[in-house]
VOGU-3710 file (C-alpha; in Angstrom, 3 decimals, decimal comma):
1> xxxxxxxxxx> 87,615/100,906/120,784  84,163/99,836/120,301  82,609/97,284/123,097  83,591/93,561/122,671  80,626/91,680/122,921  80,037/87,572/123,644  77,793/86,073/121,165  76,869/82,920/123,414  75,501/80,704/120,317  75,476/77,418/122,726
11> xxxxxxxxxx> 72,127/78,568/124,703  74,084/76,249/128,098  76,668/79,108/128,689  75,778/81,092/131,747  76,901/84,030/132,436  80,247/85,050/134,252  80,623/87,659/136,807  83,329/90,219/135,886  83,536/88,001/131,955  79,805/88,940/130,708
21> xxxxxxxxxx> 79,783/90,877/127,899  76,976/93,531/126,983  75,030/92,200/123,712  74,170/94,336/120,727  70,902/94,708/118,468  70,380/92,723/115,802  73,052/90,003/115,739  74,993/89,763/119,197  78,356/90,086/117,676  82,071/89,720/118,976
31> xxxxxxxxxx> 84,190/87,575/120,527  82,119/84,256/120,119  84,444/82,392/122,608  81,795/79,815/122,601  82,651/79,572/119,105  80,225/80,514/116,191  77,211/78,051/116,612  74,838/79,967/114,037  75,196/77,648/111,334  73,265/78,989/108,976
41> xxxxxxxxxx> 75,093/82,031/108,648  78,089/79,853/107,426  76,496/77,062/105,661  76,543/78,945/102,345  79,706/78,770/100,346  81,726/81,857/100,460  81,443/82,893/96,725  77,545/83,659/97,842  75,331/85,813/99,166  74,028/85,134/102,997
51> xxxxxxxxxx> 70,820/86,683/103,277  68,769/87,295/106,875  65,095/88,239/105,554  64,299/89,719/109,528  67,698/91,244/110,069  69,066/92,217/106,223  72,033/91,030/107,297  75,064/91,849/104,505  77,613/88,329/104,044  78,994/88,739/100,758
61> xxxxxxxxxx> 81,347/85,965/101,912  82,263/83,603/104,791  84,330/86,415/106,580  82,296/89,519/106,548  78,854/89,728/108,360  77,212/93,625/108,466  73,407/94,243/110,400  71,109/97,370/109,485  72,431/98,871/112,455  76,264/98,877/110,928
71> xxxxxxxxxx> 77,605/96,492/113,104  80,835/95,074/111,119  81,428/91,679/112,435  84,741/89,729/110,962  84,207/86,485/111,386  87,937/85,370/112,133  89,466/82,368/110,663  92,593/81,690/112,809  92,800/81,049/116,453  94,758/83,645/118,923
81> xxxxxxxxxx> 96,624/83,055/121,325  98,796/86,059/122,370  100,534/86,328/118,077  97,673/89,223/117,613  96,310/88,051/114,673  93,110/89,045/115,705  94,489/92,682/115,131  96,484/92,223/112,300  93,873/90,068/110,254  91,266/92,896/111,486
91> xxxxxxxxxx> 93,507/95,368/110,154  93,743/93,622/105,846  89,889/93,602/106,330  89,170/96,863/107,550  91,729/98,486/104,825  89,942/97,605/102,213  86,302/97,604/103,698  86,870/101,113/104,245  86,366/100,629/108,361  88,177/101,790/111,247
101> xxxxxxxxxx> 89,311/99,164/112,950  87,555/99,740/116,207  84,589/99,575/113,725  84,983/95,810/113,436  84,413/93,037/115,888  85,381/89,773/115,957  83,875/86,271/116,046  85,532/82,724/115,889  85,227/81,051/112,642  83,405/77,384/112,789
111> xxxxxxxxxx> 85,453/74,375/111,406  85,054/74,478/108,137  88,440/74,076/105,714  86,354/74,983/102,310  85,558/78,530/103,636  88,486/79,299/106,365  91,341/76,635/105,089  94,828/78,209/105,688  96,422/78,757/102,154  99,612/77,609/102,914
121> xxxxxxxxxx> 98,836/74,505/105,368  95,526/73,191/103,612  93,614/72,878/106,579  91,987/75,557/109,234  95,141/75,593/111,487  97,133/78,662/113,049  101,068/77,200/112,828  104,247/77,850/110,922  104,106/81,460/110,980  101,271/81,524/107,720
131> xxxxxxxxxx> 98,500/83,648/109,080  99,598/86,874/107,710  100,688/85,007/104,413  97,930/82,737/104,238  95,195/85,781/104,606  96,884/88,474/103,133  95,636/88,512/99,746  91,714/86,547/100,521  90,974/88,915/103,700  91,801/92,313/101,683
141> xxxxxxxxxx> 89,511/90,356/98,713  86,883/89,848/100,979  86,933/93,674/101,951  87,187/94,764/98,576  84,256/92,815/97,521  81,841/94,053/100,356  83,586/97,803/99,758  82,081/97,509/96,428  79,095/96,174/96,949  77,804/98,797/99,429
151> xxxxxxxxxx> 79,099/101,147/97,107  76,856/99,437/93,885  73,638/99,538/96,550  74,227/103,065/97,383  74,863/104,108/93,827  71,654/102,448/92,553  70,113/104,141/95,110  71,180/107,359/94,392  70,923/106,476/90,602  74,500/107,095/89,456
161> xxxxxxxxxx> 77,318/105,635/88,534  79,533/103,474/91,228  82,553/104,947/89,668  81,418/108,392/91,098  80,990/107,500/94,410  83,524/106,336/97,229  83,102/104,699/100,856  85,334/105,951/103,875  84,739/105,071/107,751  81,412/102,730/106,957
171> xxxxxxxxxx> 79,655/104,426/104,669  79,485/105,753/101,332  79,773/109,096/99,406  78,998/110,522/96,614  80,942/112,622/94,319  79,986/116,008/95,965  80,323/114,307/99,443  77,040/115,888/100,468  75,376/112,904/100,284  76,108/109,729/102,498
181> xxxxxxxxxx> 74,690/106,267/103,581  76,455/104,260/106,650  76,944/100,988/105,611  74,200/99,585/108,040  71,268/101,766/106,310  72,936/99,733/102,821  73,013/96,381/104,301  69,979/94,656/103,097  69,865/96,185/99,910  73,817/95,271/99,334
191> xxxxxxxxxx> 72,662/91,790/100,097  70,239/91,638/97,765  73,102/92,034/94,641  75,290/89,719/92,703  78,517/88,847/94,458  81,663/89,099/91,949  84,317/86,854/91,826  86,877/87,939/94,541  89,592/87,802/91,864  87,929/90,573/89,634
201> xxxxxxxxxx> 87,699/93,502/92,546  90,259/95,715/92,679  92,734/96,105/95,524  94,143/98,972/97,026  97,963/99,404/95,944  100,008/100,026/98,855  101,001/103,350/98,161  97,522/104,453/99,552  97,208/102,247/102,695  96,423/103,723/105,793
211> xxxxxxxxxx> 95,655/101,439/108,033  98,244/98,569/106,657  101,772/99,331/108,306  100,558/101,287/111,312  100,838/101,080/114,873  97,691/100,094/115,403  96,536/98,981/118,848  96,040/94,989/119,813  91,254/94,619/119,384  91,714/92,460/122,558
221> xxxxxxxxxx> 93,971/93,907/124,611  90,939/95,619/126,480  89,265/92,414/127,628  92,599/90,680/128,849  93,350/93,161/131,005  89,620/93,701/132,722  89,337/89,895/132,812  86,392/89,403/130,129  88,623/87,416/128,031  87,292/83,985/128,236
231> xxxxxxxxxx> 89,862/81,113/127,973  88,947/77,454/127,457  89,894/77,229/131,290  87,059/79,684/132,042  83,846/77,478/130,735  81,080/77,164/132,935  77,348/75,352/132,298  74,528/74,566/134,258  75,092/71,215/135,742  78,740/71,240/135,018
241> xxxxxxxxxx> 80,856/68,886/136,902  85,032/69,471/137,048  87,419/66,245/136,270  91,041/66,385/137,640  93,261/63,303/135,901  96,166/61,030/136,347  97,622/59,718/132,734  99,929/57,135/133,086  103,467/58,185/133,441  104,683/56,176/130,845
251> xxxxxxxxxx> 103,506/55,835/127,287  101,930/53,018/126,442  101,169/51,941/130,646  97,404/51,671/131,932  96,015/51,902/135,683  96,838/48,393/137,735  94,854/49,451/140,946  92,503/52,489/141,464  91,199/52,633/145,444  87,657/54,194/143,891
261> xxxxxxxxxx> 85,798/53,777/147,618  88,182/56,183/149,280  88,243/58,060/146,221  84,368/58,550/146,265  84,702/59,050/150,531  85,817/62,469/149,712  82,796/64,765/149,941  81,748/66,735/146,329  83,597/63,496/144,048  80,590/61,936/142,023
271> xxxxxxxxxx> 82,674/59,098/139,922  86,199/57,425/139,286  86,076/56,548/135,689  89,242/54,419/134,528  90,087/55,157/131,009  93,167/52,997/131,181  95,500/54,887/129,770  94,087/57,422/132,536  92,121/57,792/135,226  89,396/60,707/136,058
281> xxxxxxxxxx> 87,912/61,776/138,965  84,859/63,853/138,913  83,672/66,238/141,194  81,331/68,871/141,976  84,755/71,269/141,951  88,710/71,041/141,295  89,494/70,924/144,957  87,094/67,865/145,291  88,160/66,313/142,288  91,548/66,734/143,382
291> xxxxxxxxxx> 91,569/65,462/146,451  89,745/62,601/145,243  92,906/61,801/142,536  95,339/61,534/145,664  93,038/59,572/148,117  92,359/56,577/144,704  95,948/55,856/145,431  96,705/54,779/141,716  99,502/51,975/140,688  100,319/51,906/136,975
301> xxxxxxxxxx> 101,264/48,920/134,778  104,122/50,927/132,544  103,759/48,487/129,917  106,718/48,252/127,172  108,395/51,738/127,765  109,188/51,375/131,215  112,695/51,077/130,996  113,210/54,171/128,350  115,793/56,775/129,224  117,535/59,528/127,965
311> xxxxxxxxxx> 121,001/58,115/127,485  119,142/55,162/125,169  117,463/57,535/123,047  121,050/59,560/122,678  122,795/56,443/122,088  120,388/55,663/119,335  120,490/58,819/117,681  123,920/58,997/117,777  124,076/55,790/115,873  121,228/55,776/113,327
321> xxxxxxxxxx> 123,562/59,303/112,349  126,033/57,668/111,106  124,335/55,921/108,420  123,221/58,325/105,209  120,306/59,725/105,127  117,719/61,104/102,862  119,019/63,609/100,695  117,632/67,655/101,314  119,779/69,102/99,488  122,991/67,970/97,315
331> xxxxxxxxxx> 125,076/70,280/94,991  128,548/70,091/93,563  131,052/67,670/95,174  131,197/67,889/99,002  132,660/64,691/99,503  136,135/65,895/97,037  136,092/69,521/97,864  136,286/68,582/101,578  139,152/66,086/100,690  140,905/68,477/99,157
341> xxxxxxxxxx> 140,678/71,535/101,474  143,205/73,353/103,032  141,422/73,188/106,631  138,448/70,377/107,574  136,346/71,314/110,676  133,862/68,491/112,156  131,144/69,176/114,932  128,318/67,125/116,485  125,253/69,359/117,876  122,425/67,865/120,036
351> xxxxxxxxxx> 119,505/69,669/121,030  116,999/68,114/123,749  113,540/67,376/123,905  111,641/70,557/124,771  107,894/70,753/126,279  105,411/73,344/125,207  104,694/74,758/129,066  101,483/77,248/127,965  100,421/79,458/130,650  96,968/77,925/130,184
361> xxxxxxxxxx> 97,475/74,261/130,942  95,461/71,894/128,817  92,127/71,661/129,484  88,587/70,880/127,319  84,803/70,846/128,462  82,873/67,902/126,894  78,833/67,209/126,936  78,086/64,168/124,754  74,754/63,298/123,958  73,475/60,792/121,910
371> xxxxxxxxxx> 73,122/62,570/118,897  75,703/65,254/119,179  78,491/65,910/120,866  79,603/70,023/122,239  83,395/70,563/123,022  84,407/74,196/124,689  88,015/73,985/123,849  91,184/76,668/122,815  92,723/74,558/119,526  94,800/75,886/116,671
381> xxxxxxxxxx> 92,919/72,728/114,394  89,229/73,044/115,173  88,706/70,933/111,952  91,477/68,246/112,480  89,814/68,090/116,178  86,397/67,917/114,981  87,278/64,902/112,570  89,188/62,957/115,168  86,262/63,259/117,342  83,772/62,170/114,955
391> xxxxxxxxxx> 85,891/59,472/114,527  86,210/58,151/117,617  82,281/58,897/118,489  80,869/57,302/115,544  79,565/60,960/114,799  79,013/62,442/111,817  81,162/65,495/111,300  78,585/68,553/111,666  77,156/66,731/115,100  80,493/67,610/116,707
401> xxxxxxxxxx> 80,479/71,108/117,938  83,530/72,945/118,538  82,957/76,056/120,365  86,559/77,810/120,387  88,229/80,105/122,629  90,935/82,277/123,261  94,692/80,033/124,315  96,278/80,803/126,680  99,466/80,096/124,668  99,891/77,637/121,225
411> xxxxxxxxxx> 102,867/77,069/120,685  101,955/73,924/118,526  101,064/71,940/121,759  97,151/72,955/120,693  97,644/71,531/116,926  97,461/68,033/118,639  93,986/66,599/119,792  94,992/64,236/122,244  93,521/66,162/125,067  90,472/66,891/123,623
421> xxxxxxxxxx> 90,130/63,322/122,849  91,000/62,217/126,166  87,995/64,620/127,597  85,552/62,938/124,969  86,486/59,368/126,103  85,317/60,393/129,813  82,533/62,700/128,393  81,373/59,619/127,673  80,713/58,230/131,038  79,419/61,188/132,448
431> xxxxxxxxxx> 75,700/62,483/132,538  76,061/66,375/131,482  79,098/68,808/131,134  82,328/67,635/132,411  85,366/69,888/132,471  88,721/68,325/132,475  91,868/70,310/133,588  95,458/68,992/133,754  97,540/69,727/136,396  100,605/71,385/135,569
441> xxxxxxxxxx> 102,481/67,991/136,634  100,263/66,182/133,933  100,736/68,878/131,258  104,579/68,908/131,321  104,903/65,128/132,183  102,311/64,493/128,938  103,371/66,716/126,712  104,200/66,398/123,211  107,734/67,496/122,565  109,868/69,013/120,465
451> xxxxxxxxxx> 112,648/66,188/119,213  115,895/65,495/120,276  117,951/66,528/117,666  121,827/65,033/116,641  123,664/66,586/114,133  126,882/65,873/112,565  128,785/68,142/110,739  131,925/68,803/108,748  133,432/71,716/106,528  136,650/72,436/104,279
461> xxxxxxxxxx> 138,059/75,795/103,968  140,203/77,245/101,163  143,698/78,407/102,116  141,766/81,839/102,595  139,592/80,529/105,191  136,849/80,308/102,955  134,045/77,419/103,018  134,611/75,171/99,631  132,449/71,801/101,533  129,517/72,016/103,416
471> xxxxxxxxxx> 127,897/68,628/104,992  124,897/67,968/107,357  123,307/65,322/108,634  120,335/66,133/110,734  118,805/62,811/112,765  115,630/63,179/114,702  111,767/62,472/114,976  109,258/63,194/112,242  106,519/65,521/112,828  105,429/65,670/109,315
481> xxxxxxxxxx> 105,569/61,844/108,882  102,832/61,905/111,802  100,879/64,674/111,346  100,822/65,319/107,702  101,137/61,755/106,241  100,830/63,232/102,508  103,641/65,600/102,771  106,030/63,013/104,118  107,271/61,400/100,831  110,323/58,781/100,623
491> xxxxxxxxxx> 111,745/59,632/104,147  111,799/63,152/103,455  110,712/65,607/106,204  110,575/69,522/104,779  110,293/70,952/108,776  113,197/68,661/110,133  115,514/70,300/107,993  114,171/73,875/107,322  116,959/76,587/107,670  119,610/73,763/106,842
501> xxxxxxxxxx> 119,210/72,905/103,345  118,676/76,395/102,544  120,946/78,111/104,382  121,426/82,453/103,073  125,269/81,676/102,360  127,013/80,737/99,421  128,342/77,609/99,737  129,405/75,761/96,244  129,657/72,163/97,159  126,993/71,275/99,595
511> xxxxxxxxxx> 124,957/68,168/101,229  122,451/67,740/103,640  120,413/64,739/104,586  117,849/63,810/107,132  117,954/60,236/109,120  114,318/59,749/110,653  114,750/58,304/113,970  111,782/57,839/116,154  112,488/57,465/120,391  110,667/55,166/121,780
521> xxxxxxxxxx> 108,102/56,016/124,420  108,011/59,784/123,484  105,739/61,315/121,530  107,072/64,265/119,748  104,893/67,674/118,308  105,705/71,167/116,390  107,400/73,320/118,988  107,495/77,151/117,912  109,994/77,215/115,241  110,264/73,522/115,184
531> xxxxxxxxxx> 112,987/72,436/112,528  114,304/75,891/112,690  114,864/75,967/116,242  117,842/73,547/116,132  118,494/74,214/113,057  119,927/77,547/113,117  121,453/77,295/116,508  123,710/74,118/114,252  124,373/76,539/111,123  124,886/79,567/112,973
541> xxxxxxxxxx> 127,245/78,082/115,453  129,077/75,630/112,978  129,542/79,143/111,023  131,155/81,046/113,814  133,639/77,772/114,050  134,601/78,621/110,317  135,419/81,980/110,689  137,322/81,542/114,088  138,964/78,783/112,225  139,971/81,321/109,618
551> xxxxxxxxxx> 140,745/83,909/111,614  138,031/86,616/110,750  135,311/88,289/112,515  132,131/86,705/112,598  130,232/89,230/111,159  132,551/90,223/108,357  132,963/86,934/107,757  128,781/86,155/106,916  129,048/89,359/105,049  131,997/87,687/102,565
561> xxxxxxxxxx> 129,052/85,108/102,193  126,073/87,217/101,887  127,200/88,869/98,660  123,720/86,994/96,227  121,851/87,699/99,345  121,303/91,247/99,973  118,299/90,719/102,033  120,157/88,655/104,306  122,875/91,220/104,122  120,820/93,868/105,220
571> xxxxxxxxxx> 119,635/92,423/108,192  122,984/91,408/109,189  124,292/94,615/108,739  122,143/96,584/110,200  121,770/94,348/113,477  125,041/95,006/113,407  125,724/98,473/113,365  122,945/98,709/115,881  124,730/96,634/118,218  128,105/98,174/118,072
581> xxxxxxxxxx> 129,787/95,063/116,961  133,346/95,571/117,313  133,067/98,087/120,271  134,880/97,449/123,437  133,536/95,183/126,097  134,736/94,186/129,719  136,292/90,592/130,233  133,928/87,811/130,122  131,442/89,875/128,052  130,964/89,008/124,662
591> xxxxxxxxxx> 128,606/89,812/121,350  127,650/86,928/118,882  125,946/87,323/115,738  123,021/85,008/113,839  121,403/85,293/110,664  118,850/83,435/109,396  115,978/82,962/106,830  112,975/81,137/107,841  109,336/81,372/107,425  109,980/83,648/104,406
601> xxxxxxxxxx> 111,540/85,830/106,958  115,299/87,612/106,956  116,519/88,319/110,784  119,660/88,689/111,927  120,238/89,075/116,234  123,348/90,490/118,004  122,816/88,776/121,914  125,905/90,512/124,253  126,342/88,200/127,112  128,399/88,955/130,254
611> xxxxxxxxxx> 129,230/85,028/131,803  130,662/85,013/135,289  133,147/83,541/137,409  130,640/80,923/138,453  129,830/80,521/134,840  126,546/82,039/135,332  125,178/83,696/132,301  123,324/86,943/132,691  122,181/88,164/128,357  122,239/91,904/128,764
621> xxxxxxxxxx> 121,113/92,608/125,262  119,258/91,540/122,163  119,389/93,585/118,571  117,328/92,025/115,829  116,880/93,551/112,420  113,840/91,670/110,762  112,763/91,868/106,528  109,666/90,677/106,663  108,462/91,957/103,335  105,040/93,758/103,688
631> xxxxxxxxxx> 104,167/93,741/106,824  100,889/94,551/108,504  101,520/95,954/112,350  104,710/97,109/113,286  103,966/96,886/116,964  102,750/93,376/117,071  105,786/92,460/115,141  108,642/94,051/118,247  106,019/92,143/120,471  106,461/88,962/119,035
641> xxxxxxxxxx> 110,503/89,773/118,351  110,226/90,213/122,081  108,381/87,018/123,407  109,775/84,797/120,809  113,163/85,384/121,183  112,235/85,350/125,316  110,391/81,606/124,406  113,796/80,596/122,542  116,296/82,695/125,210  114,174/80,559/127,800
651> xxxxxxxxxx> 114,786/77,011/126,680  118,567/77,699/125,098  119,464/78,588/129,218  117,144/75,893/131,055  115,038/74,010/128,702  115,123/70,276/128,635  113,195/67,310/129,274  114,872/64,150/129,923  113,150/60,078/130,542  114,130/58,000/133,534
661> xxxxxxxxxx> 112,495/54,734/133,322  110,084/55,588/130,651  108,930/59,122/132,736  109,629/62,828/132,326  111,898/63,881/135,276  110,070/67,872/135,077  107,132/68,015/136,389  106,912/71,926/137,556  108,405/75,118/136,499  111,334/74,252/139,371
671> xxxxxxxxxx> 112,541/71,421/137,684  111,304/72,884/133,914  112,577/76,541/134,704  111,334/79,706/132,278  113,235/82,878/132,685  112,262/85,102/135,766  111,795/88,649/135,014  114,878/89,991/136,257  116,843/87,972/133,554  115,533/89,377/131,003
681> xxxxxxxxxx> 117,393/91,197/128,776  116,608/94,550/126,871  115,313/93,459/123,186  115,401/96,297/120,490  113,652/95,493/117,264  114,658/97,292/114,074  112,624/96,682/111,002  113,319/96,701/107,298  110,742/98,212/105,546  110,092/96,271/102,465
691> xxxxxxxxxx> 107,645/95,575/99,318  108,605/92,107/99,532  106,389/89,288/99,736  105,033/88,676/103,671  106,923/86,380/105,740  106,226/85,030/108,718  107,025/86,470/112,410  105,868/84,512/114,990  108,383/81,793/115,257  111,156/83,472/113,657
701> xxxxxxxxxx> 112,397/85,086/116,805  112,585/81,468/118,384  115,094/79,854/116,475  117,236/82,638/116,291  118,583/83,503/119,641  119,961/80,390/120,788  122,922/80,732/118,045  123,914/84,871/118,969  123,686/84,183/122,702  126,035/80,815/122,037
711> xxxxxxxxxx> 127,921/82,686/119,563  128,697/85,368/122,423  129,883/82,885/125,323  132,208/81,839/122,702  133,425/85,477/122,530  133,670/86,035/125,880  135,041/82,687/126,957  136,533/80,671/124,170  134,043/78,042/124,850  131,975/76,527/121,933
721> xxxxxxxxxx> 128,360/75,937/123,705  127,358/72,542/121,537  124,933/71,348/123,618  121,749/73,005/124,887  120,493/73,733/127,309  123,242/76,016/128,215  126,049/74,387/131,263  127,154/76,753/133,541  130,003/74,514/134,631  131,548/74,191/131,194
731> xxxxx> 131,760/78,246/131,228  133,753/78,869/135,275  136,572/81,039/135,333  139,880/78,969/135,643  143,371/79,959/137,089
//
């Protein structure tokens, strides 16, 4: 793997011991964690040429940048954080560039939605799963169209005709392979040519891939484990100063008293600024500033939320559900198919409110001037941040810098710019840098969550066990209502009731509706998996109750429903058959089975479960099949099969966040627990290879676990888990 180099564009960053990076000739390429501040490079619209007269740099479009010396520099549109999209979005460009992939280095992408706009969300985000989908097709154009063009400059060179020549490994050949040129020694005159449209170069056809659908090691794994890897956490300027804050522990409150003189007693704190709906102190360091948070003392006014708690926000729920809701999905006639079944079943599911918990609490380094305004941040909506900011500032768009980093975990809690509008309100009142850090108190007690969901359900079976009705009423928050105001039309929310009104089974007389219900004093975000998170855990659970109901095995039972769907067949099957369902097991061990399709994905999971005495639950074992059409890295995908169905595993056995006079109760990972190592259970991944259109991975594994591990207590105790988190003393041993 070639060197990862820091392109420090912001001329404050100073170097880091054990985090500088070597720079390069010509431009200093690779991980621009100070985010890409050359503007010039970008301001051209992608359909155009980019020309450097003293470097003959090659930029046939906004994602490709090549130097004389053959430096291949993929300027990267998403953000990572731990999904490996760096490698996989690497990996379309080098295919059809004709680069290895340790020929290409990487550089954040500025805000800018006309040149880097996801395809499926609109915007410059990383969320829902789209990278791979979004970029599939416009990064292998973008190859393709510099692939060709090095191959025109090389061919005019060498006066012939393009079709005669071919590129391979950064440079080109000609027919006789004799002759050569890297792609460096082509880049200025390549620049110098007519760009075609991206929609009139040919693409490879997959048959003759070889980079696509490999193993191919993660482009950043290198720097994350030597420590080069630079997180937002990690900024550092001259003149810096470090801010430690208290937000008010209820929504809506604002600082009563703030003791600033002791506060500014303790030695290295340089100001108390009172932003009322928090309060700062800012020090030389973190231990200053955080001493100097305790000594201020603060009171808070809670303001109209102070007397918010869990059981209000249930009781609500529970009784907006009973009134109808906006209709997802309606066909046939439920309502006289379930009067005239041989069998009804009815079932309420809740789900709680879950927090985000990143490894890399949240955190954002400000310098506002009076004419422009830098943020050092890790965000998954660099342009949605850079708007908000502007906003607020009075700014025009292009004077707010955003220099972005590496996350140390997404997980939707970075779509949100609250924080990085909270750092720009103190900014504000500061001379210089200021860095702002939560503590991990203030990041799980301020958190955006994922909503409390209540579902009600009912179903009619046939005399043959059967399903002939199918209702579902999903209450709960809306995201999309919030953050996407244009795709929230007439009460209808497409997230809130993904994987319901779609479910893979056959099921003739069907309705589902969604009941917005918004808790007050709670702010709620996208979660990984969001909609889908609850949502399967309901379907897949309320579908186990139908076939114990009709006395059939779960998984043959699916399969009598899976007969239109052989995709979702498959990965049933073979999740399966990898599993052993139907093999022995000892008492109080049990296997459950899930299937779902979300984010154009097919998965299926097989969780075996062993619950003791206590009614302790100790998941020995996870089998997931996954059809994810075409996909791009088979190893990234069994990594993120294996922390997102850890992320979902994690919350189904612990997670919950609960209000007691308007405040989180969680503060810490003791009282919000994640799994400890020595819980975790073996995950085997088993994928469907597939033409199919791409669907998405990273989420996928997080709504599906909850309903096989649930699905297995049942098996192995007769108890129907309808409530998460999981409660061990529902599941003792009795008698």
């Amino acid at each position: 793997m070639s060197e990862l180099l820091l392109k420090d564009q912001s001329a404050n960053q100073t170097e880091l011991s054990r985090r500088t990076f070597l720079q390069g000739t010509g431009l200093l390429l690779g991980f621009a964690l100070t985010g890409a501040g050359t503007e010039s490079v970008f301001a051209a619209p992608a359909s155009r040429v980019v020309e450097n007269e003293v470097t003959g740099t090659f930029a046939p479009n906004g994602f490709i940048r090549i130097n004389p010396t053959g430096a291949v520099t993929l300027v990267m549109p998403m953000a990572e954080m731990g999904q490996g999209i760096y490698t996989a979005i690497a990996m379309l460009l080098a295919e059809e560039l004709e680069v290895g992939l340790d020929q290409i280095q990487v550089q954040h992408a500025p805000p800018n939605d006309a040149l880097y706009a996801n395809s499926i969300l609109h915007i410059q985000t990383t969320g829902l799963s789209s990278s791979v989908r979004a970029f599939w097709k416009p990064l292998r154009q973008a190859g393709a169209v510099g692939r060709d063009l090095l191959i025109a400059a090389a061919a005019k060179q060498w006066n012939v005709d393009p079709s005669t020549c071919h590129a391979k490994n950064g440079a080109v050949f000609d027919a006789s392979g004799s002759k050569h040129l890297s792609y460096g020694e082509l880049a200025e005159a390549a620049a110098k040519l007519p760009v075609p449209a991206a929609a009139s170069v040919k693409l490879k056809d997959p048959k003759d891939f070889t980079l696509i659908g490999t193993r191919a090691k993660r482009v950043d794994s290198s720097i994350k484990v030597d420590g080069r890897a630079l997180y937002g956490i990690d900024m550092r300027l001259p003149g810096m100063k470090v801010a430690a804050v208290a937000i008010s522990p209820v929504l809506g409150g604002k600082a009563k008293t703030v003791d600033e003189k002791a506060a500014l007693a303790v030695k290295g704190v340089r100001q108390v600024v009172n932003i009322e709906e928090a309060v700062a102190v800012v020090a030389d360091h973190m231990g200053a500033a955080k001493k100097g948070l305790e000594a201020a003392a603060i009171t808070w006014d809670d303001g109209p939320n102070g007397k918010v708690s869990n059981a209000d926000i249930v009781k609500q729920l529970e009784e907006e559900s009973k009134k109808p809701g906006v209709v997802a999905r309606h066909d046939g006639d439920p309502a006289k198919a379930l009067a005239g079944a041989a069998q009804q079943l009815e079932a309420i599911y809740q789900v709680p409110f879950l927090a985000h918990a990143t490894m890399e609490p949240m955190n954002c380094t400000v310098h506002m001037q009076k004419d422009r305004c830098d943020i050092w941040v890790g965000t998954q909506a660099p342009t949605l941040t850079q708007a908000v900011v502007a906003e607020f500032t009075g700014l025009p768009k292009d004077a707010v810098k955003i220099h972005n980093h590496l996350l140390g975990g997404g997980f939707g809690r970075r779509l949100e710019p609250d924080g990085t509008l909270l750092s720009v309100k103190l900014a504000k009142h500061v001379d210089g840098p200021v860095k702002m850090i939560w503590s991990r108190e203030e990041d799980i007690q301020h958190d955006m969550y994922r909503p409390y969901y209540f579902d009600r359900l009912s179903a009619g079976l046939d005399a043959g066990g059967k399903p002939v009705a199918w209702t579902h009423r999903i209450a709960g928050s809306s995201i999309v209502a919030r953050y996407i105001p244009p795709l929230f039309k007439d009460g209808y929310d497409f997230d809130a009731v993904e994987a319901a009104a779609e479910p893979p089974y056959a099921l003739p007389n069907i309705h589902v509706d969604y009941v917005r219900v918004e808790p007050p004093g709670v702010r709620t975000a996208f979660w990984r998996g969001v909609g889908a998170t609850h949502n399967v855990f309901v379907v897949e659970s309320f579908m186990d109750e139908l076939a114990h109901a009709a006395k059939q095995d779960p998984v043959a039972y699916r399969k009598g429903l899976l007969g239109h769907n052989p995709r979702a067949l498959g990965v049933l099957s073979l999740a399966a058959e990898n599993a052993g369902w139907g093999s022995p097991l000892p008492a109080r061990h049990g296997r459950g089975i899930s299937v779902q399709f979300a984010f154009g994905s097919y998965m299926s999971q097989v969780a075996e479960v062993e619950v003791a005495a206590d009614g302790s639950v100790k998941v020995k074992r996870i089998v997931c099949a996954v059809d994810c059409g075409m996909y791009v890295n088979p190893d990234t995908i069994e990594a993120q099969v294996q922390g997102g169905t850890l992320f979902g595993l994690t919350a189904a056995l612990y997670g919950s966040i609960t209000f007691k006079d308007g405040r989180v109760e969680q503060s810490n990972f003791d009282s919000y627990l994640p799994m400890r190592i020595d819980e975790v259970p073996t995950i085997e991944t088993h994928l469907i290879k597939s033409t199919e259109v791409q669907g998405g991975i990273g989420e996928a594994p997080t709504s599906i676990v909850s309903a096989a591990v649930t699905n297995a207590i049942f098996a192995a105790t007769g108890y129907r888990v309808r409530t998460l988190p999981i409660d061990p003393t529902s599941l003792k041993a009795t008698g």
